[in-house]
VOPAGU-2260 file (C-alpha; in pm, 1 decimal, decimal comma):
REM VOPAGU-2260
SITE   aa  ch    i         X         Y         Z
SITE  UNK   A    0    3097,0   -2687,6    5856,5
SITE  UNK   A    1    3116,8   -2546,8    5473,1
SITE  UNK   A    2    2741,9   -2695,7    5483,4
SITE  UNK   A    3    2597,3   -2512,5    5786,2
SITE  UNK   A    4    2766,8   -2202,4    5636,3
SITE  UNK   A    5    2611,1   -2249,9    5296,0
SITE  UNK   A    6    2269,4   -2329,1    5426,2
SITE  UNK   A    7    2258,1   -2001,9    5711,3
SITE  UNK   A    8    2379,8   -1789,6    5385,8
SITE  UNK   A    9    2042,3   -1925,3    5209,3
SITE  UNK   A   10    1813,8   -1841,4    5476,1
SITE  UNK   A   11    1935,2   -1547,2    5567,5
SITE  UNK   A   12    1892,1   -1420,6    5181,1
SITE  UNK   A   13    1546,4   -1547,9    5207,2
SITE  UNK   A   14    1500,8   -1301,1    5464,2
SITE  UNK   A   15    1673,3    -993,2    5353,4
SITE  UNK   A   16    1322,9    -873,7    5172,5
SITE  UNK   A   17    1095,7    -901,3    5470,0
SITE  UNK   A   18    1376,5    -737,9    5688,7
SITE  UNK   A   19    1376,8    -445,3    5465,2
SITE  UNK   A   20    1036,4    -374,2    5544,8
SITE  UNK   A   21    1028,2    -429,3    5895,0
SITE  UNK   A   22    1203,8     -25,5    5995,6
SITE  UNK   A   23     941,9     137,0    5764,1
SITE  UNK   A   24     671,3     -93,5    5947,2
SITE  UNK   A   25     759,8      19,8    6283,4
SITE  UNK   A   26     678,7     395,6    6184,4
SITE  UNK   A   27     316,4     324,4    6130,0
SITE  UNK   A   28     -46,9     386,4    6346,3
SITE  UNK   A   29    -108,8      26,5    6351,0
SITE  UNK   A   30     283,5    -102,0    6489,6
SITE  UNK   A   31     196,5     231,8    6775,3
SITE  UNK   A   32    -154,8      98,0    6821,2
SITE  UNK   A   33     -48,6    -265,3    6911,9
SITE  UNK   A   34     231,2    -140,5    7152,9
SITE  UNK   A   35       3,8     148,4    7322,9
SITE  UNK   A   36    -281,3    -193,9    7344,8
SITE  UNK   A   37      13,1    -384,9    7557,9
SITE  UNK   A   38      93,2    -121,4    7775,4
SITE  UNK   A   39    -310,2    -107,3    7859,3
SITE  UNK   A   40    -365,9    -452,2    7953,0
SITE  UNK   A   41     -43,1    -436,0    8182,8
SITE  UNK   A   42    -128,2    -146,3    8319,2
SITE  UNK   A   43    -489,1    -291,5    8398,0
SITE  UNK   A   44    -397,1    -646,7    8495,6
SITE  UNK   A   45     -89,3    -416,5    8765,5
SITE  UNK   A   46    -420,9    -283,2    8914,3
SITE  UNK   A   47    -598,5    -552,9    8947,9
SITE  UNK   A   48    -290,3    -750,2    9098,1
SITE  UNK   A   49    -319,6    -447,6    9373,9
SITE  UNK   A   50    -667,9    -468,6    9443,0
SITE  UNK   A   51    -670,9    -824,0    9458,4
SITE  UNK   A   52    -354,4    -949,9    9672,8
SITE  UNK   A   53    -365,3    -881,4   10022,1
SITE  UNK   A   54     -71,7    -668,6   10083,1
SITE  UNK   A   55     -64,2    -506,9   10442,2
SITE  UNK   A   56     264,5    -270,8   10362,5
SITE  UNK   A   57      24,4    -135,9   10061,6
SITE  UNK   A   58     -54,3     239,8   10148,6
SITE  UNK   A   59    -341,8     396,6    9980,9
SITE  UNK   A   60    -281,8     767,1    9977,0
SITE  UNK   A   61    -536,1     897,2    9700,4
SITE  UNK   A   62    -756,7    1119,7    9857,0
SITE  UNK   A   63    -926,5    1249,6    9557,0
SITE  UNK   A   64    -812,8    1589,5    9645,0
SITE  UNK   A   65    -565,7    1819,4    9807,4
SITE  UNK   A   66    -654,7    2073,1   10067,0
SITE  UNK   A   67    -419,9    2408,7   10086,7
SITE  UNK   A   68    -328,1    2556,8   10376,9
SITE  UNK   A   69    -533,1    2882,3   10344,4
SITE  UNK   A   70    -709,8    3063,7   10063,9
SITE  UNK   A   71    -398,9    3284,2   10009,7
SITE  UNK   A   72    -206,0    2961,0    9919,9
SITE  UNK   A   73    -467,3    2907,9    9675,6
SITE  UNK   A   74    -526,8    3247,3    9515,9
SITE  UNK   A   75    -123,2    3312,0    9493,8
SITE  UNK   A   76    -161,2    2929,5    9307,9
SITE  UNK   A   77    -361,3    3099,7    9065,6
SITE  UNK   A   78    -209,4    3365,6    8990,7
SITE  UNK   A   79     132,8    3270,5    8888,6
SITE  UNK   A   80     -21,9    2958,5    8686,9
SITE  UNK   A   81      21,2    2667,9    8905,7
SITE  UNK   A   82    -163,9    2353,1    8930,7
SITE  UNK   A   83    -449,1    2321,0    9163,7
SITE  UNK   A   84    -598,9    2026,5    9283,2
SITE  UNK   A   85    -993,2    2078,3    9336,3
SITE  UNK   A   86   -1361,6    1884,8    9318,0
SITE  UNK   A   87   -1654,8    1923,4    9097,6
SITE  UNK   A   88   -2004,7    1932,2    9290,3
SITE  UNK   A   89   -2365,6    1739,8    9158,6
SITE  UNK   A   90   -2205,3    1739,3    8790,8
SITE  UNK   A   91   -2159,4    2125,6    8780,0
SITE  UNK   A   92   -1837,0    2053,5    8533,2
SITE  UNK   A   93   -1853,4    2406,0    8489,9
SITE  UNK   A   94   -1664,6    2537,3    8782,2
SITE  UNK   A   95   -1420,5    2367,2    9047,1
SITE  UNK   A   96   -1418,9    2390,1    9413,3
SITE  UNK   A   97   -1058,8    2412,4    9564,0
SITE  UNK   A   98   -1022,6    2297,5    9912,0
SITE  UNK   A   99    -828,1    2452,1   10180,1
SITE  UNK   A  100    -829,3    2484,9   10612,3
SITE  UNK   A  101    -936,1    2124,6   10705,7
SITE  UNK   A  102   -1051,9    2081,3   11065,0
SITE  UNK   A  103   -1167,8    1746,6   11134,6
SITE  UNK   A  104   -1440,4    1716,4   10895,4
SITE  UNK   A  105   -1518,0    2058,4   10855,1
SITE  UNK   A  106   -1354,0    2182,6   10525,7
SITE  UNK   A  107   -1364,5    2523,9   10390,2
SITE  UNK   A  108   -1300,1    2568,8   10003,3
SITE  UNK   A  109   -1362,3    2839,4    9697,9
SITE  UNK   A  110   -1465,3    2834,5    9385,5
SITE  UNK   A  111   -1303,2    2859,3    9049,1
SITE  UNK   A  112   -1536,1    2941,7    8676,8
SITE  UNK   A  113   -1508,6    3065,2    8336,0
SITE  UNK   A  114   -1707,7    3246,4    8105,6
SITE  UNK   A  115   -1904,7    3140,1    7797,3
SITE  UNK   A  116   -1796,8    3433,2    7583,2
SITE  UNK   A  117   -1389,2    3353,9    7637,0
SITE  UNK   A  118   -1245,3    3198,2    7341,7
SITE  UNK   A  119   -1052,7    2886,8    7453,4
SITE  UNK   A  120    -742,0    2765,3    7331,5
SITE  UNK   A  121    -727,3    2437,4    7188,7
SITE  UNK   A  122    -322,2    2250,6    7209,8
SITE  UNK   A  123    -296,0    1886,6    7139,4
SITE  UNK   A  124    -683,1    1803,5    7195,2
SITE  UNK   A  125    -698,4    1980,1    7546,8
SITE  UNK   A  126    -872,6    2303,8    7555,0
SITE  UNK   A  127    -758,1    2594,6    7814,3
SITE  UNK   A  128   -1004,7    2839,2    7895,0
SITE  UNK   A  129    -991,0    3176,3    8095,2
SITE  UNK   A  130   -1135,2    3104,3    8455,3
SITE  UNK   A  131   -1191,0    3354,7    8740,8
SITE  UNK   A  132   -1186,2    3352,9    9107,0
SITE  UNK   A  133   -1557,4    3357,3    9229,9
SITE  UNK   A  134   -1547,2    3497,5    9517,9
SITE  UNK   A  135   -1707,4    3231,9    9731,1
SITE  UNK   A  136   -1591,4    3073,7   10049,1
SITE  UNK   A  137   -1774,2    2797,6   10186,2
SITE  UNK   A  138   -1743,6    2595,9   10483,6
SITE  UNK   A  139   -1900,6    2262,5   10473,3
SITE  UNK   A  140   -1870,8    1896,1   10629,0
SITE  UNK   A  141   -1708,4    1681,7   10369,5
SITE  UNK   A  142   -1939,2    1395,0   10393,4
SITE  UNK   A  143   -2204,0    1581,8   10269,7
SITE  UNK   A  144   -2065,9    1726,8    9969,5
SITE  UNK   A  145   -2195,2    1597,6    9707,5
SITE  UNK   A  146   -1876,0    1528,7    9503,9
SITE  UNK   A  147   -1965,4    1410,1    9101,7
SITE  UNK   A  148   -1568,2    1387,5    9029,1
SITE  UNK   A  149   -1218,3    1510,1    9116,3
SITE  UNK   A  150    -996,0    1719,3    8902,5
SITE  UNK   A  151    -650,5    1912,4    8863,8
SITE  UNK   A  152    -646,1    2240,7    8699,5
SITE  UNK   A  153    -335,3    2270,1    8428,6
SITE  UNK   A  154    -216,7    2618,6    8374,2
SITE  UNK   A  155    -127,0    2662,1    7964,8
SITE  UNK   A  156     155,9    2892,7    7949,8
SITE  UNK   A  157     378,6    3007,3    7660,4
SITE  UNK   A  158     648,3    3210,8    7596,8
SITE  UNK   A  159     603,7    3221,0    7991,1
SITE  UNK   A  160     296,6    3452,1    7889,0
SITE  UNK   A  161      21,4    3371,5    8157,6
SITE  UNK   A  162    -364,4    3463,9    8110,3
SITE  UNK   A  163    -521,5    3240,1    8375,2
SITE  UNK   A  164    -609,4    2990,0    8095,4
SITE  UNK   A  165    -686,1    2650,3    8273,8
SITE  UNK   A  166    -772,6    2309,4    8117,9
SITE  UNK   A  167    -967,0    2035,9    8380,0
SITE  UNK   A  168    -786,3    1666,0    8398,8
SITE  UNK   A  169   -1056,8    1482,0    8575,5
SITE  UNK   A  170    -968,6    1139,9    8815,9
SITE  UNK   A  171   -1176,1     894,1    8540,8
SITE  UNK   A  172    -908,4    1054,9    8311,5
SITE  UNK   A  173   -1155,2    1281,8    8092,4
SITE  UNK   A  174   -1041,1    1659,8    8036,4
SITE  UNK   A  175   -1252,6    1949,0    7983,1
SITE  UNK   A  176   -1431,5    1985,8    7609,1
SITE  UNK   A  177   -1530,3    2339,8    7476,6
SITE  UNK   A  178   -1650,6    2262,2    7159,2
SITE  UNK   A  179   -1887,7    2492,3    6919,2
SITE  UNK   A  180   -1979,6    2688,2    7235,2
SITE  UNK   A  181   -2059,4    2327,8    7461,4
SITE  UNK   A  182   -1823,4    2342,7    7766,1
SITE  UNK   A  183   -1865,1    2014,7    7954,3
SITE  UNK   A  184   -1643,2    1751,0    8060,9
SITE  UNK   A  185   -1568,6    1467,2    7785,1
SITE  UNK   A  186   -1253,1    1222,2    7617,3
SITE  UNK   A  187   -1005,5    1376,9    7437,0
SITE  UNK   A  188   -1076,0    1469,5    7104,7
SITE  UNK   A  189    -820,1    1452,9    6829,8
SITE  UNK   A  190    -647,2    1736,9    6748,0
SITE  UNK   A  191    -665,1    1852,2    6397,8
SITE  UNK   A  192    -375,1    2090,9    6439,7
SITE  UNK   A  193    -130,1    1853,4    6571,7
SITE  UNK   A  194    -251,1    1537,9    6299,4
SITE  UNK   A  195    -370,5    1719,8    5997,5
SITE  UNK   A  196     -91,8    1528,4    5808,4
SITE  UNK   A  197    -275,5    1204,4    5952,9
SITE  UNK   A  198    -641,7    1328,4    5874,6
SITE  UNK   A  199    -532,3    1421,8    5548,6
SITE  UNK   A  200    -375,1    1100,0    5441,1
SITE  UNK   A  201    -742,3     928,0    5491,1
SITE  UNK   A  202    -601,5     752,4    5789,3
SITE  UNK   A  203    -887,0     918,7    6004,2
């Protein structure tokens, strides 16, 4: 017994170096990186599993978009700074349409812009820029819209200050880029602001 004692002692002095190392290991980009990589591949195989097995309970309710009740729905959405779900037409990623009054197939819906000269405002990579109510009101049949991608519009409040900034979180996951005076529709970019400590170091 006095032996097994002994000999666990040993190894687990052997250890004690390595296992100091181990908390200040966990705090780095590459320990983050391999966990944020596992996540990723579970995520992906999860959808695959769903596409693949035949599951007749499964109930597909993405519909790429939301369609209000009526235009006042929408416009009071706007103007208190709530999320609105909308569609971008023939990869015009510089205005979104927000639908409302569905009849059949027969959808009416408005549009939703900004303006070059606004200055945007950058927080955490995503850029929020000052859109305005168009004007428009279309009525269309939806099969013939020509629909390039599908989008929410994300008020950026602070302080509970409100200036009808928006940022764009489109369905393939890309957000809206206004870089250098180029507004189009791109990945995330990494925010200086929020990693200059990073960027600084030389990690980046």
């Amino acid at each position: 017994m006095n032996a097994a004692y002994n000999r666990e002692a040993r190894e687990e002095n052997g250890i004690r170096t390595p296992k100091s190392v181990m908390p200040r290991l966990q705090k780095q980009v590459a320990y983050f990186k391999s966990k944020m990589t596992l996540l990723h591949k579970k995520f992906g195989l999860d959808c695959l599993a769903d596409s693949l097995v035949d599951n007749p309970q499964q109930q597909h309710r993405y519909k790429g978009h939301h369609t209000y009740s009526s235009l006042d729905e929408v416009l009071d959405k706007f103007r208190s700074g709530k999320p609105l779900s909308g569609f971008c037409l023939e990869n015009n990623y510089d205005r979104i349409h927000v639908a409302y009054n569905r009849h059949k197939d027969m959808v009416s819906y408005t549009t939703f812009t900004f303006k070059d000269e606004d200055l945007p405002h950058e927080s955490c990579g995503v850029y929020y820029d000052r859109f305005y109510h168009s004007g428009e009101e279309l009525t269309a049949s939806e099969s013939t819209l020509k629909i390039s991608a599908y989008g929410m519009m994300l008020p950026f409040k602070k302080n509970k200050d409100y200036a009808r900034q928006f940022t764009i979180i489109y369905s393939d996951w890309e957000v809206l880029i206004c870089i250098e005076g180029k507004k189009c529709k791109g990945q995330v970019p990494v925010s200086k602001s929020l990693f200059s400590e990073v960027i600084n170091g030389g990690l980046y």
